[in-house]
C-alpha positions, 0 to 999 in steps of 0.5 A, spaced: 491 508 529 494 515 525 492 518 520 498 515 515 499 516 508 497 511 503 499 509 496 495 507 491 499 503 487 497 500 480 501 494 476 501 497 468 503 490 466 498 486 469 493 491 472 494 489 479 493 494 484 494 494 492 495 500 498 501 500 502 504 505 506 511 509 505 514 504 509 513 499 504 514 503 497 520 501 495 519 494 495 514 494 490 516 499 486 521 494 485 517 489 482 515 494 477 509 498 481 508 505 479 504 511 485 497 512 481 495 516 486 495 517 494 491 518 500 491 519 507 487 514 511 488 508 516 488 501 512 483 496 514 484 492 521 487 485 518 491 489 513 495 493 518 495 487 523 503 484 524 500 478 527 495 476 521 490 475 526 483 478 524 
């Protein structure tokens, strides 16, 4: 896996929080999320896998 960047993303309405990578930012941008800071890394394994296997 590469080192991607990833968002950390916070909802100021109800505080919700989760981590998604550019790919995906506009989709929750969209549903009222704002980038409260960024990092470089690997999300976990079950996150990231397209099949939902763990």
């Amino acid at each position: 896996m590469e080192n991607t960047k990833i968002y950390v993303m916070v909802n100021k309405e109800n505080g919700a929080r989760v981590e998604c990578t550019e790919k995906f930012l506009p989709e929750w941008l969209a549903r009222g999320f704002e980038v409260d800071s960024t990092r470089f890394g690997n999300l976990l394994e079950n996150e990231s896998s397209e099949n939902g296997d763990k």
